[in-house]
C-alpha positions in Angstrom: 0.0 0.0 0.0 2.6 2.2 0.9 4.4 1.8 -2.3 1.3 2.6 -4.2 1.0 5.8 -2.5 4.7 6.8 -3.4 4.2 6.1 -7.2 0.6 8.0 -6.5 2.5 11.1 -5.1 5.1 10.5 -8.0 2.8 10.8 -10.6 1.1 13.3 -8.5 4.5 15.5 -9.8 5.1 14.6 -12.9 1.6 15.8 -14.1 2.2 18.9 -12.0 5.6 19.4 -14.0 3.9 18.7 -17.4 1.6 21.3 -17.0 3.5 24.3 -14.8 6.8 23.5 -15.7 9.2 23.0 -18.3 7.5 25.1 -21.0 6.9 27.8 -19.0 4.5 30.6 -19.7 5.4 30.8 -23.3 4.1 26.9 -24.1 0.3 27.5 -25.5 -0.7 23.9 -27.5 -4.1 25.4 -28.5 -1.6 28.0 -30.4 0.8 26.0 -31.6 -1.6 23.6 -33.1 -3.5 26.9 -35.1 -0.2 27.7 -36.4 0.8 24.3 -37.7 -2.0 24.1 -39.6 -2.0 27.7 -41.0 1.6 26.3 -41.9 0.6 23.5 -43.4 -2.1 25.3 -45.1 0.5 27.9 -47.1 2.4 25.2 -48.0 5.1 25.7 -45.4 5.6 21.5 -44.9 8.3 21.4 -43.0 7.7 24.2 -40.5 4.4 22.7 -39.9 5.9 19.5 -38.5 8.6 21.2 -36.7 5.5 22.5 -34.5 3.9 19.8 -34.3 6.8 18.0 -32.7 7.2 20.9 -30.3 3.9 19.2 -29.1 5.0 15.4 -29.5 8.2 16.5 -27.8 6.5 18.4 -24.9 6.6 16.8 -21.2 2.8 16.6 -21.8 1.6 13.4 -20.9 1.1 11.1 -23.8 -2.3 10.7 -23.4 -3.0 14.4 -23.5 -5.6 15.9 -26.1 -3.0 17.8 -27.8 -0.4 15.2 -27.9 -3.1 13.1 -29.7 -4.2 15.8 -32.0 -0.7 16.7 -32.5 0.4 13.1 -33.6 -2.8 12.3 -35.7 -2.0 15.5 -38.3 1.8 14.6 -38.1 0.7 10.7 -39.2 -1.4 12.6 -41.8 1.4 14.8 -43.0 4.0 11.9 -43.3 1.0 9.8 -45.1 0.8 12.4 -48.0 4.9 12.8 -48.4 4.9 8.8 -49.2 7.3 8.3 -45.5 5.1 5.0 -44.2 7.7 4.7 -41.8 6.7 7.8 -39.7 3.2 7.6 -40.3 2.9 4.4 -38.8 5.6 4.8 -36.0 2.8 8.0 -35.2 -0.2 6.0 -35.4 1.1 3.0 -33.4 1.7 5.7 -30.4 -1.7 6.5 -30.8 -3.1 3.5 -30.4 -1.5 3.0 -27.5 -3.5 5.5 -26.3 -6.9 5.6 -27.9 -8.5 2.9 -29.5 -9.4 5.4 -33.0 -10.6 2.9 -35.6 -9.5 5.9 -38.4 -6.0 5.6 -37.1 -6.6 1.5 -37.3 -7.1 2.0 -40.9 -4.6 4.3 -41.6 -2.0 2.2 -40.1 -3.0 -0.6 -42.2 -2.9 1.7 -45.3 0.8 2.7 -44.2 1.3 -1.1 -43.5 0.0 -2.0 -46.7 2.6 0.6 -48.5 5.6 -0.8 -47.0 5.0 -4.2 -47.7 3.8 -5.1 -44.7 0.5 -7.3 -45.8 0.0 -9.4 -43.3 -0.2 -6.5 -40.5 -1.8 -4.3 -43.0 -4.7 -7.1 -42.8 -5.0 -7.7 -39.3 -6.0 -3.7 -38.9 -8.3 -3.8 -42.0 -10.0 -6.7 -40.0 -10.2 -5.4 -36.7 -12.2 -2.1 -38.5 -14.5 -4.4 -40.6 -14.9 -6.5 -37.0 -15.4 -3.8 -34.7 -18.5 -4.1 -32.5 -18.6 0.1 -32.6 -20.1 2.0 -34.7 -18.1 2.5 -38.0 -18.5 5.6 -40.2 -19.3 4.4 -44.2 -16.5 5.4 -45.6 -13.7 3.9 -43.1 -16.1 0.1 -43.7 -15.6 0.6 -47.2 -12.1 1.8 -47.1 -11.1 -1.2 -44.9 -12.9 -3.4 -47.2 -11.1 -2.1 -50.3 -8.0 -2.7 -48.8 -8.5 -6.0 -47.5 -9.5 -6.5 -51.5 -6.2 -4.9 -52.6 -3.8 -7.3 -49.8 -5.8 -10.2 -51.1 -5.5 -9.4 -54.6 -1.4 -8.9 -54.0 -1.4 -12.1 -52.1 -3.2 -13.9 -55.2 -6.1 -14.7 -53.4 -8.4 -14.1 -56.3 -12.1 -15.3 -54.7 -11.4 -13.5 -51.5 -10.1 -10.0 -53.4 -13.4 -10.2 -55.2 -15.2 -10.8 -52.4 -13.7 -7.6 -50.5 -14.0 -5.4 -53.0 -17.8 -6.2 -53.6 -18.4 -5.7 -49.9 -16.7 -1.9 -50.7 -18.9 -1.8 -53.1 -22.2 -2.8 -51.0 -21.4 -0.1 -47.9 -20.7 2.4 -50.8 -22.4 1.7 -54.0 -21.4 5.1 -56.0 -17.3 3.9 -55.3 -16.1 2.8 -58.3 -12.7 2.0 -57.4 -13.8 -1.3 -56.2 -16.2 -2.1 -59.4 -12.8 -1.6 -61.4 -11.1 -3.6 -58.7 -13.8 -6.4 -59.0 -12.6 -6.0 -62.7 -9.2 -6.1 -62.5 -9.5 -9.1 -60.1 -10.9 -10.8 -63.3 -8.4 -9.7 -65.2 -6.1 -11.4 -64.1 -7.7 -14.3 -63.7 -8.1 -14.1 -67.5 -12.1 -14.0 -67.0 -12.4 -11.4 -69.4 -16.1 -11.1 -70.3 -16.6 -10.6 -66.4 -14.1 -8.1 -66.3 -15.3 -6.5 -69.1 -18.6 -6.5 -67.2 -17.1 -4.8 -63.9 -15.2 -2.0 -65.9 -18.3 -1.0 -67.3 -20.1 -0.7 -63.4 -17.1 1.5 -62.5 -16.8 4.2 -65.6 -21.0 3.9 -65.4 -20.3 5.7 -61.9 -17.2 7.6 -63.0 -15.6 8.4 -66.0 -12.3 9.7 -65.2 -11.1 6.4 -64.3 -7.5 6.7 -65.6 -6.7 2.8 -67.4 -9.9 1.9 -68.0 -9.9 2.1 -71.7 -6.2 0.5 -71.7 -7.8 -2.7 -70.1 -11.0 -3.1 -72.1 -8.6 -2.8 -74.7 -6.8 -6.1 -74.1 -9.8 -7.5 -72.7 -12.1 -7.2 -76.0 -8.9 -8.6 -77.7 -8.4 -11.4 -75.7 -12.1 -12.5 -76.7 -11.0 -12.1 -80.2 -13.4 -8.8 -80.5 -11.4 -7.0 -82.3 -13.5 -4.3 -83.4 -14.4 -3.2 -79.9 -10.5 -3.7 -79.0 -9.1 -1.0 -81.8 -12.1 1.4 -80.2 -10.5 1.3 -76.5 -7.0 0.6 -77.3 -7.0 4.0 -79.6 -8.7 6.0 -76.9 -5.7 4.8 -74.1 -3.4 5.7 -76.5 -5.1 9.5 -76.5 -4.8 9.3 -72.7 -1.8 7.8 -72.4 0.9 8.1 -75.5 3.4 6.3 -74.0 1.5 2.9 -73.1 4.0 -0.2 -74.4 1.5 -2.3 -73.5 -1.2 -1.0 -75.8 1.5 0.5 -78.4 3.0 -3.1 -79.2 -1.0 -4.7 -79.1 -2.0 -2.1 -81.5 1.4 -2.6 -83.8 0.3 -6.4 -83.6 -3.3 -5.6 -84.9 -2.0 -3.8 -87.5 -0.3 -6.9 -88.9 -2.2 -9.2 -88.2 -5.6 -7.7 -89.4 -5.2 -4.7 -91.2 -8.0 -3.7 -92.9 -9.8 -3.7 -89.7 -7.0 -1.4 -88.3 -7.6 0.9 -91.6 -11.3 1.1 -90.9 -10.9 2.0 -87.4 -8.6 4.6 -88.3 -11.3 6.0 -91.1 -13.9 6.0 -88.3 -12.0 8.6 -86.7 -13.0 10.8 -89.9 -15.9 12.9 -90.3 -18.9 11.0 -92.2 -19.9 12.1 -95.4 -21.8 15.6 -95.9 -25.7 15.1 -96.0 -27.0 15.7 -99.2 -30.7 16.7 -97.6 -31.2 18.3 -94.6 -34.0 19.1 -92.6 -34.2 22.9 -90.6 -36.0 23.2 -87.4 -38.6 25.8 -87.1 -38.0 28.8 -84.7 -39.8 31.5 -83.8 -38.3 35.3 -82.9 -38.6 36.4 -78.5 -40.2 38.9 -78.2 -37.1 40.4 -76.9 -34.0 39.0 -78.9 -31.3 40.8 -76.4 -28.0 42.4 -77.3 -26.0 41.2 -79.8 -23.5 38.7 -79.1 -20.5 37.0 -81.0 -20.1 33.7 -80.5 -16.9 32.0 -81.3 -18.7 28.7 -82.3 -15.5 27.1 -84.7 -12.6 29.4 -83.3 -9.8 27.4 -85.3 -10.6 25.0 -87.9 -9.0 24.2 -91.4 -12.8 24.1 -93.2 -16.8 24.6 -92.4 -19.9 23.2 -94.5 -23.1 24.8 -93.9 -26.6 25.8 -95.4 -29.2 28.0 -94.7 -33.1 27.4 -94.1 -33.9 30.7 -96.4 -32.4 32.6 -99.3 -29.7 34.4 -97.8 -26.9 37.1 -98.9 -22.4 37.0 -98.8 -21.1 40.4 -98.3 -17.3 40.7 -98.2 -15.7 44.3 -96.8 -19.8 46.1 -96.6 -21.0 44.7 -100.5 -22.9 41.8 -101.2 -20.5 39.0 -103.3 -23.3 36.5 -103.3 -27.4 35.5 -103.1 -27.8 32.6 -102.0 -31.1 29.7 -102.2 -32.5 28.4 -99.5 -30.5 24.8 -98.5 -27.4 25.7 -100.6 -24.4 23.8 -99.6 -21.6 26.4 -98.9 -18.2 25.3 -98.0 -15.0 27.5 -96.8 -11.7 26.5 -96.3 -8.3 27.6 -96.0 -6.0 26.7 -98.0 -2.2 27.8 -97.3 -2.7 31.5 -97.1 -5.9 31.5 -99.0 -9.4 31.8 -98.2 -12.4 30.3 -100.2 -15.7 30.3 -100.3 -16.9 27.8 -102.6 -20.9 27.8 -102.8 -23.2 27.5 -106.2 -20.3 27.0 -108.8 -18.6 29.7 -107.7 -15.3 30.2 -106.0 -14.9 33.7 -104.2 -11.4 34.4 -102.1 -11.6 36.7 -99.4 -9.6 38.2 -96.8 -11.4 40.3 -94.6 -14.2 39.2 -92.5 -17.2 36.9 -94.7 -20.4 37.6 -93.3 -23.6 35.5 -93.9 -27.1 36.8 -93.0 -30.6 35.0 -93.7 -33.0 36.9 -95.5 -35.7 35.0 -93.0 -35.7 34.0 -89.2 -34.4 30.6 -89.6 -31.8 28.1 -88.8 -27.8 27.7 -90.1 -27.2 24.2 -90.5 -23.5 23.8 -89.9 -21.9 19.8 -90.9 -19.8 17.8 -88.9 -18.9 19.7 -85.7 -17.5 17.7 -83.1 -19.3 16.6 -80.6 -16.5 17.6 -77.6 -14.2 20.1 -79.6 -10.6 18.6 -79.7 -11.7 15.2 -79.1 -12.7 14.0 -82.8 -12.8 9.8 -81.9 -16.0 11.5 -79.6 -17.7 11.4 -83.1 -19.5 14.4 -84.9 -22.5 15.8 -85.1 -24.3 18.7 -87.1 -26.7 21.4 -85.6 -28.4 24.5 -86.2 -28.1 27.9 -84.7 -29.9 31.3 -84.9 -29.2 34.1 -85.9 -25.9 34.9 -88.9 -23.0 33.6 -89.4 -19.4 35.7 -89.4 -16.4 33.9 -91.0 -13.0 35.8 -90.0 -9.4 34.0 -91.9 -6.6 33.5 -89.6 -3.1 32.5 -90.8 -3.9 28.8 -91.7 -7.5 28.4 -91.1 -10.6 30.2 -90.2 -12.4 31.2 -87.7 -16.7 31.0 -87.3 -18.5 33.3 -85.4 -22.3 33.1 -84.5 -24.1 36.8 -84.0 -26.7 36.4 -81.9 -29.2 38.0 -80.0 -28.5 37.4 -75.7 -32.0 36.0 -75.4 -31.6 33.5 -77.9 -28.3 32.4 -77.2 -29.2 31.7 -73.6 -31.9 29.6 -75.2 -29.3 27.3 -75.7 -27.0 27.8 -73.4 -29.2 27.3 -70.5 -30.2 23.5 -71.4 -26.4 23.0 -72.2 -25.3 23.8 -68.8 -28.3 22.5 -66.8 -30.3 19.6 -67.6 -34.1 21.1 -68.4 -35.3 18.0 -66.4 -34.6 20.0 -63.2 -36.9 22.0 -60.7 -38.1 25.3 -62.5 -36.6 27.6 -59.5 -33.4 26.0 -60.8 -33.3 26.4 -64.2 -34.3 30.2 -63.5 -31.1 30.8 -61.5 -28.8 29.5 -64.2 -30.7 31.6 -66.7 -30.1 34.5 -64.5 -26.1 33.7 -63.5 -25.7 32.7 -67.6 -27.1 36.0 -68.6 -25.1 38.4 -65.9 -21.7 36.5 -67.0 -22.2 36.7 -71.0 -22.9 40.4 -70.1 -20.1 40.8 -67.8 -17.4 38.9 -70.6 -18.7 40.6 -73.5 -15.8 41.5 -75.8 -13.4 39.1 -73.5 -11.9 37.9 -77.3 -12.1 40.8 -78.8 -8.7 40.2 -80.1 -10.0 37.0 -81.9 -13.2 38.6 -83.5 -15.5 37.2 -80.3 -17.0 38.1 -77.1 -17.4 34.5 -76.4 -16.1 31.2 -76.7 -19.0 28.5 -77.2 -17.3 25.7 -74.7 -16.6 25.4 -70.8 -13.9 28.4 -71.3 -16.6 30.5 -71.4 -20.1 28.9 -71.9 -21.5 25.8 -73.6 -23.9 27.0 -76.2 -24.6 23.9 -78.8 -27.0 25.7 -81.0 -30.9 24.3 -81.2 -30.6 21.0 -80.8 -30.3 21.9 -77.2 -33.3 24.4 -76.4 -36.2 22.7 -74.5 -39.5 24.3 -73.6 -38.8 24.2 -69.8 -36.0 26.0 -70.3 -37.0 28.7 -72.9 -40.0 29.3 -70.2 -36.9 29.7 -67.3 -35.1 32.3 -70.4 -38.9 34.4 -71.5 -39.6 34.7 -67.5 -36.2 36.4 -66.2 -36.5 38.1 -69.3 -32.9 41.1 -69.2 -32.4 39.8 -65.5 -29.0 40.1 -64.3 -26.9 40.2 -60.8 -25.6 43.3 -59.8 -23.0 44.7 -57.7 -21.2 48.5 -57.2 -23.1 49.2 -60.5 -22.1 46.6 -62.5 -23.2 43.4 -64.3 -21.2 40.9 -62.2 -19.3 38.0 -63.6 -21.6 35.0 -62.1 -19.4 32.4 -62.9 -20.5 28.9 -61.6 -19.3 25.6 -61.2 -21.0 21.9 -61.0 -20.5 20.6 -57.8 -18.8 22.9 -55.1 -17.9 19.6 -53.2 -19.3 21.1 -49.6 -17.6 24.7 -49.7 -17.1 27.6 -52.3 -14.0 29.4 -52.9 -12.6 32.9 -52.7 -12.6 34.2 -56.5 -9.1 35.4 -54.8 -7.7 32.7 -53.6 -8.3 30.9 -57.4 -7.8 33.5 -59.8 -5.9 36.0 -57.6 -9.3 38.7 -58.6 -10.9 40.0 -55.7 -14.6 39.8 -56.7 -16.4 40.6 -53.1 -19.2 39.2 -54.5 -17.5 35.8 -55.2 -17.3 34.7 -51.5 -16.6 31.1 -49.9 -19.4 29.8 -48.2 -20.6 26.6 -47.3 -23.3 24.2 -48.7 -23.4 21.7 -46.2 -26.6 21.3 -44.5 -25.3 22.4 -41.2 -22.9 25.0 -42.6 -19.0 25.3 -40.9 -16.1 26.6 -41.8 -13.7 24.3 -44.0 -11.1 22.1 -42.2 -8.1 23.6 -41.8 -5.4 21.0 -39.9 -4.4 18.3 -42.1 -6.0 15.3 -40.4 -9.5 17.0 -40.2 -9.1 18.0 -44.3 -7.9 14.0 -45.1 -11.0 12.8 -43.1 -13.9 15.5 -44.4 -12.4 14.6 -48.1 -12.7 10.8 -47.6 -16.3 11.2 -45.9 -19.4 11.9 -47.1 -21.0 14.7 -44.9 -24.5 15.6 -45.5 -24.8 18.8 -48.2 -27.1 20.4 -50.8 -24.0 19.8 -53.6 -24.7 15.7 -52.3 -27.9 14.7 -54.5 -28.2 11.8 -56.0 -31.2 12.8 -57.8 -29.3 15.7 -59.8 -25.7 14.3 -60.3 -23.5 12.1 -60.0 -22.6 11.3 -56.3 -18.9 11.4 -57.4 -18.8 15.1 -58.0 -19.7 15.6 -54.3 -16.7 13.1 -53.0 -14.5 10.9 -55.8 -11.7 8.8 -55.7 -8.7 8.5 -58.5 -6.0 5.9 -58.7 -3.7 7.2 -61.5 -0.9 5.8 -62.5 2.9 7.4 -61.7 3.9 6.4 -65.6 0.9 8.7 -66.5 1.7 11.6 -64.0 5.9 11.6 -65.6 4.3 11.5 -69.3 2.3 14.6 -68.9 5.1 16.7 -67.1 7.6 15.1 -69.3 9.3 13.8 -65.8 11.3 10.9 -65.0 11.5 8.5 -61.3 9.0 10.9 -59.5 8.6 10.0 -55.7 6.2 12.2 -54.1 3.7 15.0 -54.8 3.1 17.0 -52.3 0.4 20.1 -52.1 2.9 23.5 -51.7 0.0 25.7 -50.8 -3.7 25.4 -50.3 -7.1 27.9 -49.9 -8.6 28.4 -46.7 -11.3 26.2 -48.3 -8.7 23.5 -48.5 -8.1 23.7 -52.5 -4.8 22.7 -53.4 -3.5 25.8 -55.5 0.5 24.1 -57.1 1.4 20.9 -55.8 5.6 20.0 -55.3 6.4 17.3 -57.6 9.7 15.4 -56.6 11.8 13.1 -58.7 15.2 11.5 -58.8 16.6 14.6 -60.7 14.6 17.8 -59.7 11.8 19.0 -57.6 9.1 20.8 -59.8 6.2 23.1 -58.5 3.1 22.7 -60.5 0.3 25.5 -60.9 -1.1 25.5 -64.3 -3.1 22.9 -66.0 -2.7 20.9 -62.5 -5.5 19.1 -62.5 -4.6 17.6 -66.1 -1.4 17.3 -65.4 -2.2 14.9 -62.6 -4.4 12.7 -64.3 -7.6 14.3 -65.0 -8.9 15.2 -61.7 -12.6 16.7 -61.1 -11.3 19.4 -59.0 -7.7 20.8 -57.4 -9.1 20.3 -53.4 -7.9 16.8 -53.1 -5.6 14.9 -50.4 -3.1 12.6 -51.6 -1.1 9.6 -50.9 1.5 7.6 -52.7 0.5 3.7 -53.6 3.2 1.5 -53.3 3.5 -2.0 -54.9 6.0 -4.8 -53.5 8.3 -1.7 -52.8 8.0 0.2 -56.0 5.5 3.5 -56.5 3.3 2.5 -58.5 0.1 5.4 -58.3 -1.0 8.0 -56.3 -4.7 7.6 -54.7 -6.4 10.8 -54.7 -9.1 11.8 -52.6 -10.9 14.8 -53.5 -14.5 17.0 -53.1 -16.2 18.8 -55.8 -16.0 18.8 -59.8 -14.9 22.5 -61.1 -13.3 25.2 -59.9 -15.4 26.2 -57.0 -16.2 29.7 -57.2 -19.8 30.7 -57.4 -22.7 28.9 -58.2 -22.9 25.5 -57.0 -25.1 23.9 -59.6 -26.4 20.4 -57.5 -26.5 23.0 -54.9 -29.2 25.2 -56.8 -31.1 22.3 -57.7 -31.4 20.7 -54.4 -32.3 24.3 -52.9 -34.8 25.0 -55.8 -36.7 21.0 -54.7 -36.7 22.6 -51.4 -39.0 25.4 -52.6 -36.1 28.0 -52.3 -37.0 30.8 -54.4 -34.5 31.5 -57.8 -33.9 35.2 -56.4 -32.9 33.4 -52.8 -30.7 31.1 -54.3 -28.7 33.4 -56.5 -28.7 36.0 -52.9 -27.2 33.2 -51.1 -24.1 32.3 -53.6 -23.6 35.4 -55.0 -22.8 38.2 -52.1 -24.1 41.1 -51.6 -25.6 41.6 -55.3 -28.9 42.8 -56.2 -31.1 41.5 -59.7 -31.9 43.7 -61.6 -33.4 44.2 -65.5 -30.5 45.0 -67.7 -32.6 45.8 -70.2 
């Protein structure tokens, strides 16, 4: 008893120590923690650790609050620089001292990472055992891993097994469909796999791979048609492919004329020799005029007219067209031709083309995603005249247009017409203030306006729908205003749970452009870097989180892309780690630190390409290594976009809700009023 009481009085003094002693006056955890995450935040890696250590190093007891907090985001830091070693050393400490079943899983994940499989699946068990409650996302994480030891231990039945219990807690993750699928793969069931890689690009399409595998797949079933199809689209994403590069070398040999047709299929069909125009009718108010750079760089353009219709070239008329005539310009070294009725008529200055009636221009062969011809082509019709301008080696086609109508369009091509009214309202509203706001933004081309996602998608009538011509006709010259102006509403399609500062993205300082949440209960984002890994890998309840307008995977998705992919498009050799260099408040990483064997590279623009294609630039990462080599990085990220403004699944879900258009555009847009323009 008495030497109870003497360890009692012992400890008695130590804890006394800990907290009045060593430090001194100047030792405040609650601020050192704030300023190892502002660290960590601005990019500032290695600062940020050094105070979190100050904690870890403290004479704090080990089972203090901030000892634990303090270990968790150093775990979390070493976890996303690729050292395994650390983060587990960190989250076997912790465990030691509280039973966290996050920090089970993430010790199994830094197990799994150094080769380590058979500890990596005793914690992936004890999550998907525990009698506690476990959030969705750790069951299915556990479960994915437990998929991915198996599958590297070749135990085929049980990998497929796991990965379709991922599947079940989460049924919008892909990554274990494609897992399911690569699980076949290799077990040379092809048709199945075949089956599961189709599940997984069903639920998301910027799977990086995919393509590469139904590739081989469709070939190993002696499809060879359907093989040529995938193997030529993972060659677009991914040049450098040996794999695919000798398959396709050995298709060409061994069955060339169906390597030939596959290549012709890439070419636009044959011109329709009868066309149809759809009828329009005039608004009543046909807005100001807007130039719409519908073709801005292309070598040649056939189109017709639904009425007669007149050529003028430099203010006189060169040319009267019929109704239906095909026209066709081109460019042809440093000429310019129009070719239409027999005739042949150079020009170069501006070629304008004008209906003598309100109807259509029927413009051939326009692909269907610009850039991306094996997409396929379509034709459509737009309003108004047509404005051909010749560049140095091609031409570029303009659509004048009257606001109203373009937004016709436009509208329906950036928000399905399926959804609520309120809805469809708001984006006429937003689409109208930032047309307005960018008119004459490419001036310098001969355009206010591009017709794509660089500005806005307008795909001439085929898109208008009746819902959303009603949303256009009944906000009628509405637009956002702020200090007197026509503001720039831009908006993007999924804020992933928290807007941006226009600042903090494009370094402009739009007021009006503020973060804010769209969670249900609203907070501010997380700002230490275990709290941001575990918001991005949950699924917290939000109006961008919808099912019923979206795709779940543009609230929260889930990349695996390959390191070979990563070094092709930064033309980089033996990378090792990518680390985020600085971040928003909102937790959007803003240039990333790429390091290799022969240089460390920051990366700002074209990131999210650069990296494989990702949805949006707020993402956590983590290196994926194979049997000791890097193989991928797994990223986990929130929102599809850039995150500024509007958050479309946001609008919808607020406008089912019976929010008001006018309260919805008040609430993303600060401080503006709406207003009629004209």
């Amino acid at each position: 008893m008495r030497r109870f009481m003497v360890f009692a009085l012992f400890m008695i003094v130590i804890v006394f120590l800990n907290i009045s002693g060593v430090e001194g006056s100047q030792f405040d955890p609650d601020e050192i923690l704030e300023r190892a995450a502002r660290l960590y935040i601005s990019g500032d890696i290695a600062a940020s650790i050094d105070e979190y250590l100050k904690i870890v190093n403290s004479q704090l007891t080990s089972w203090d609050p901030d000892i634990i907090e303090a270990r968790k985001n150093l775990a979390t830091i070493y976890e996303e620089q690729g050292d395994y070693i650390e983060a587990a050393r960190q989250y076997e400490t912790l465990l030691i001292f509280q039973d966290d079943l996050f920090s089970r899983l993430s010790l199994g994940v830094a197990y799994y990472n150094l080769g380590l499989l058979e500890l990596a699946e005793s914690q992936f068990r004890y999550v998907v055992n525990s009698k506690k409650a476990v959030p969705a996302f750790l069951m299915r994480d556990a479960f994915f891993f437990l998929g991915k030891t198996s599958l590297d231990l070749l135990r085929y039945s049980q990998a497929i097994s796991h990965f379709r219990q991922a599947a079940e807690v989460d049924p919008h993750f892909a990554l274990g469909f494609f897992y399911i699928g690569e699980t076949y793969f290799k077990m040379g069931e092809f048709a199945e796999a075949i089956n599961h890689y189709f599940r997984a690009t069903n639920i998301e399409r910027s799977l990086i791979g995919i393509r590469s595998r139904l590739g081989i797949a469709y070939f190993k079933l002696g499809s060879v048609d359907q093989a040529l199809t995938y193997l030529r689209g993972a060659i677009d994403e991914h040049p450098d492919d040996v794999e695919v590069t000798k398959l396709l070398e050995q298709i060409k040999k061994d069955y060339p004329e169906k390597y030939i047709e596959s290549e012709i299929a890439y070419e636009p069909p044959p011109i329709k020799e009868v066309v149809s125009f759809d009828d329009v009718s005039i608004p009543e108010n046909t807005g100001p005029e807007i130039r719409s750079g519908i073709l801005p760089n292309i070598d040649e353009v056939f189109f017709r007219i639904g009425s007669s219709f007149s050529v003028e070239l430099d203010g006189k008329v060169v040319y009267s067209g019929k109704a239906a005539e095909l026209c066709r310009v081109y460019a042809n070294n440093s000429e310019h031709v129009l070719e239409v009725g027999g005739k042949v008529i150079p020009f170069s200055t501006n070629l304008e083309v004008t209906p003598d009636q309100y109807v259509t221009i029927y413009i051939h062969n326009m692909e269907r995603y610009p850039g991306l011809p094996w997409l396929g082509y379509e034709d459509r019709q737009y309003r108004g005249a047509l404005d051909i301008i010749p560049r140095d080696g091609g031409i570029t086609v303009v659509n004048v247009v009257g606001l109203e109508e373009l937004l016709l369009s436009a509208v329906p091509s950036e928000m399905p017409a399926s959804w609520p009214m309120g809805a469809l309202k708001t984006q006429a509203v937003a689409a109208r203030s930032y047309v307005i706001a960018n008119k004459g933004r490419y001036a310098s081309q001969g355009f206010d306006i591009r017709a794509d996602h660089f500005s806005i998608v307008y795909r001439g009538v085929v898109s208008e729908h009746p819902r959303t011509t009603t949303a256009v006709q009944e906000t009628t010259g509405e637009v956002l205003m702020y200090g007197g102006r026509v503001v720039e509403a831009v908006f993007t399609a999924n804020a992933g749970g928290h807007t941006e500062n226009s600042v903090d993205i494009w370094g402009g300082d739009f007021p009006y452009l503020s973060a804010i949440s769209t969670e249900r209960t609203p907070s501010a984002p997380p700002q230490s870097p275990y709290e941001l890994k575990t918001w991005l890998m949950d699924r917290p309840p939000s109006y961008s989180f919808n099912p019923d307008f979206g795709s779940v995977t543009g609230y929260r998705w889930q990349l695996i892309v390959p390191v070979a992919v990563i070094e092709e498009r930064l033309s980089m050799t033996g990378i090792k780690a990518i680390i985020p260099a600085s971040r928003t408040a909102a937790g959007t990483v803003k240039s990333v630190r790429v390091v290799s064997d022969e240089e460390v590279r920051i990366v700002e623009r074209a990131m999210r390409t650069n990296l494989g294609g990702l949805k949006s630039s707020r993402f956590w990462v983590h290196p994926v290594y194979e049997r000791g080599e890097l193989t991928a990085f797994l990223f986990y990220g929130s929102g599809w976009g850039h995150g500024v403004g509007m958050d479309q699944i946001s609008v919808a879900t607020m406008a089912s809700e019976n929010y008001l258009y006018k309260e919805i555009l008040s609430h993303f847009y600060t401080g503006v009023s709406i207003e009629k323009a004209y």
